[in-house]
VOVEXSE-895915 format. One record per residue (C-alpha): residue in one letter; x negated, y, z negated. Coordinates in pm, whole numbers, plus 50000, padded with zeros to 5 digits. Layout:
VOVEXSE-895915
   code    east   north      up
      a       X       Y       Z
...
//
This chain:
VOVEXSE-895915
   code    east   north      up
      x   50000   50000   50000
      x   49845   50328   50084
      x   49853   50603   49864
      x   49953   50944   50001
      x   49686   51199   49953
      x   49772   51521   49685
      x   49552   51780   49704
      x   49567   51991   49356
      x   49461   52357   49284
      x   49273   52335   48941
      x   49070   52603   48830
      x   48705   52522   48831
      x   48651   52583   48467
      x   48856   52294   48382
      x   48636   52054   48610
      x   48301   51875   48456
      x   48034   52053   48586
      x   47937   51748   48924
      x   48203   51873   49100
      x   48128   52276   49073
      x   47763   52150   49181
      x   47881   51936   49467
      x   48055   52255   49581
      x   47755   52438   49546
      x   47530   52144   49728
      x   47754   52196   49977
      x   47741   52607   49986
      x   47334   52570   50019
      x   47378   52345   50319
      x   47590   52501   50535
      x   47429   52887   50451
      x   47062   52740   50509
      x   46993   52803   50151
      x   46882   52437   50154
      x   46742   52230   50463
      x   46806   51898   50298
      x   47079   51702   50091
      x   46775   51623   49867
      x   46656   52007   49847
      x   47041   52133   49801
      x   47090   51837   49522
      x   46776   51926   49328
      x   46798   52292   49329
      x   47208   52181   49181
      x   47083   51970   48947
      x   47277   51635   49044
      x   47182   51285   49186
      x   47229   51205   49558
      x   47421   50932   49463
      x   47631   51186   49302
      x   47715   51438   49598
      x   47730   51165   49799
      x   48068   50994   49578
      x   48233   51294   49559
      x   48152   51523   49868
      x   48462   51389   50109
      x   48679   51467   49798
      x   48586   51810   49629
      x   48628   52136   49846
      x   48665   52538   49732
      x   49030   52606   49787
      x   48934   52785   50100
      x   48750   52538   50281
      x   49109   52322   50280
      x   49301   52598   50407
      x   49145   52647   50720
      x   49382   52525   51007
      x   49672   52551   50740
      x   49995   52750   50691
      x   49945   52950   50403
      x   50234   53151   50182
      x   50141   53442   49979
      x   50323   53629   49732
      x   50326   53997   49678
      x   50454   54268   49458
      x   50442   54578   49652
      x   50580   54923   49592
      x   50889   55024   49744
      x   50717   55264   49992
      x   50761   55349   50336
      x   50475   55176   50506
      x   50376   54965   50271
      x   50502   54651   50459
      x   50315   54743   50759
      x   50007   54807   50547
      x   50021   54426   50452
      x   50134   54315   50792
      x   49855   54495   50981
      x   49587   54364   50781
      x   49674   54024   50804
      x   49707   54055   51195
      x   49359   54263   51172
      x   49249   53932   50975
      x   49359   53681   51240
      x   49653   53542   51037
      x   49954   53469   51263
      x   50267   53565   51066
      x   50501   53264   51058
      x   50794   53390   50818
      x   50887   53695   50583
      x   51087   53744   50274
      x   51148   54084   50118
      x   51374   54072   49852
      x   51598   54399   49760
      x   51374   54600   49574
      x   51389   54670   49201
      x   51257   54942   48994
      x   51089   55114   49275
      x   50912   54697   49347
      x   50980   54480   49591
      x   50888   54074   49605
      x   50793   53978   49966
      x   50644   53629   50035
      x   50468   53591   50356
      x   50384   53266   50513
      x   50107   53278   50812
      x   49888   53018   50995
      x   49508   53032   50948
      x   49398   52866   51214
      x   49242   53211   51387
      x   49180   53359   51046
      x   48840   53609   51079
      x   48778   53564   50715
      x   48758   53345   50422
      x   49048   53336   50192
      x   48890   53506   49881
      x   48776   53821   50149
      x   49120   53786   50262
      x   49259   53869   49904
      x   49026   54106   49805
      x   49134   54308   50154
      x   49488   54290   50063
      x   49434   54363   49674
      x   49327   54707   49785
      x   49581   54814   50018
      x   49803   55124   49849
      x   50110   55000   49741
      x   50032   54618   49700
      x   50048   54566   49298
      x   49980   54113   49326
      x   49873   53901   49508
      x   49908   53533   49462
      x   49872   53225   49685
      x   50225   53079   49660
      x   50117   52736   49884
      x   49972   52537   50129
      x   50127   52316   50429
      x   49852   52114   50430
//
């Protein structure tokens, strides 16, 4: 019987410390940091053996999301152009906008939850954020989900 994969988002302070360094392995090796799997798993501080039981199963959150329909949450201000802010960036970004939501704002805030396909994103996922965490207007932002 074959077990249906379930990917998880944990944050990485909860994790013993292989699978951080695994990450990290990996980071070394595909920035040229490290030539080697040896070189990358001595400057981590792990066994081969080690990277090499866990490295088809540990990824940073943005590595898996690449190809993926993503849904973000934000709490913006009810502004005009505010919206478009959010929505230009993310086409600037090479996000292809698959649904909206805006819900009727409240308090002078509105929820809208955006769900977009990464496939010709520009950027990785944490630049992504930290572009839209500085628009004017846009109070959260919070990764909602993955179609994986």
């Amino acid at each position: 019987m074959d077990k249906k994969k379930e990917y998880l988002i944990i944050d990485s302070s909860a994790l013993p410390d292989v699978y951080i360094k695994v990450v990290e392995v990996k980071k070394m090796l595909a920035t040229g940091e490290a030539k080697t799997i040896l070189d990358a798993v001595d400057k981590a501080g792990i066994s081969r053996s080690a990277f090499y039981k866990y490295k088809d199963f540990v990824f940073p959150f943005s590595e898996r999301t690449k190809d993926r329909v993503l849904t973000f949450s934000f709490m913006i201000n009810d502004k005009v152009g505010t919206l478009s802010l959010l929505l230009s960036c993310l086409a600037e970004s090479g996000c292809n906008i698959v649904t909206i939501n805006q819900n009727i704002p409240s308090n002078g805030m509105s929820l809208v939850t955006i769900s977009f396909e990464t496939a010709e994103m520009q950027c990785g996922l944490d630049a992504l954020v930290a572009r839209l965490e500085t628009i004017k207007g846009v109070k959260s932002v919070t990764v909602a989900g993955t179609e994986i």
